[in-house]
N, C-alpha and C positions, 0 to 999 in steps of 0.2 A: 673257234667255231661257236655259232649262237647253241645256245642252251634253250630250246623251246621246243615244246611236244606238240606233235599233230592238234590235240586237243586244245592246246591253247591260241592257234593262230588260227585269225578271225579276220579275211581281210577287208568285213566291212566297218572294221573298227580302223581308226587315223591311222596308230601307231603300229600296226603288223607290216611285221617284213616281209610278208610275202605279196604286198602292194609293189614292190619294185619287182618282183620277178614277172607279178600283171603287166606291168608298164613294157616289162619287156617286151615279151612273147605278146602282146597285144599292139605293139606298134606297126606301123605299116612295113617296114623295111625287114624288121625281122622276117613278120611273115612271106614275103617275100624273097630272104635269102634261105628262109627255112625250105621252100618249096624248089630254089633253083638248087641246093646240096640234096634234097631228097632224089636226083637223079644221080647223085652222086657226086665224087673229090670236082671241085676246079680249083683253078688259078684267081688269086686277082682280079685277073683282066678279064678272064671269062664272065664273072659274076657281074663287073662292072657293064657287060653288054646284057646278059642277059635279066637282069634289074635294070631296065629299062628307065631313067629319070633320076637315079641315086648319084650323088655325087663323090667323086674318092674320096674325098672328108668323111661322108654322111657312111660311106661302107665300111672305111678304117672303123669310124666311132663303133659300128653296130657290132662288126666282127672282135670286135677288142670288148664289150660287153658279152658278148656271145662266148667267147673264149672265157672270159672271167667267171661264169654264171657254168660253166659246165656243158653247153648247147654244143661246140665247136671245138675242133681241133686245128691248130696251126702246124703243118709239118714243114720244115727248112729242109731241104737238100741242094747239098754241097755239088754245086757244078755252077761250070762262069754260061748263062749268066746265074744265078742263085735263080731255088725254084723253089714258091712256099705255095702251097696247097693248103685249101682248106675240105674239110669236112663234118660231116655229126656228127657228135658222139652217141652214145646208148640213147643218153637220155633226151639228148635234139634230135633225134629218128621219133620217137614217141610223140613227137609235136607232129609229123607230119600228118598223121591222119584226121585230127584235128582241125589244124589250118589247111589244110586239103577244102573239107566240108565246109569252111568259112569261104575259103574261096569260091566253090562247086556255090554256097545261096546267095555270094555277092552276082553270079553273073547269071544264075534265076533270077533275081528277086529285079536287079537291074531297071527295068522296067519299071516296075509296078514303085519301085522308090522316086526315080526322076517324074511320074507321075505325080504323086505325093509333092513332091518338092515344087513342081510348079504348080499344083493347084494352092499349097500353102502360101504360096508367092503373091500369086493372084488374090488372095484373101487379106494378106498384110498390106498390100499395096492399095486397099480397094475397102 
């Protein structure tokens, strides 16, 4: 286990390790699987419909971070065919109200961004 105290990790410094826990919990997919287990246990397959554009690759990879990091649990139960559920753990539940509020100003702000972006367009181009 790392040996570093709250006090010394800085994650706008290169070398803090808690820039990879940023990368995580900040990536699109996460937040996205964060939000579809904030309703609670699925399957696989559930998640792979309700994450919309993810690919089995792209889920395996997030869910296996997610798992590794403490976010997620993998449960196997033993019946044919095999059934693995996932869900949050303590600490991937504390995400949700967070990326909740990310989510709740990406579809505020929605608008007033695609504005921005095509008036910047128009200004590069021009």
């Amino acid at each position: 286990m790392l040996d570093t105290s709250a006090r010394e990790l800085d994650p706008y410094q290169a070398g803090c390790p808690t820039r990879r826990i940023l990368d995580l919990i900040g990536g699109r997919w996460t937040v996205l699987i964060v939000g579809a287990l904030g309703e609670g246990t699925a399957r696989f397959s559930e998640l792979l419909r309700r994450v919309d554009g993810i690919s089995q690759k792209m889920l395996t990879q997030t869910l296996r971070s997610m798992e590794r990091d403490g976010l997620v649990t993998r449960t196997i139960t033993a019946e044919v065919p095999v059934k693995v559920e996932y869900a949050l753990t303590e600490a991937g539940r504390t995400l949700t109200e967070p990326l909740k509020a990310l989510e709740l100003w990406s579809i505020e702000h929605f608008t007033g961004v695609a504005a921005s972006r095509s008036e910047y367009a128009s200004r590069a181009a021009g």
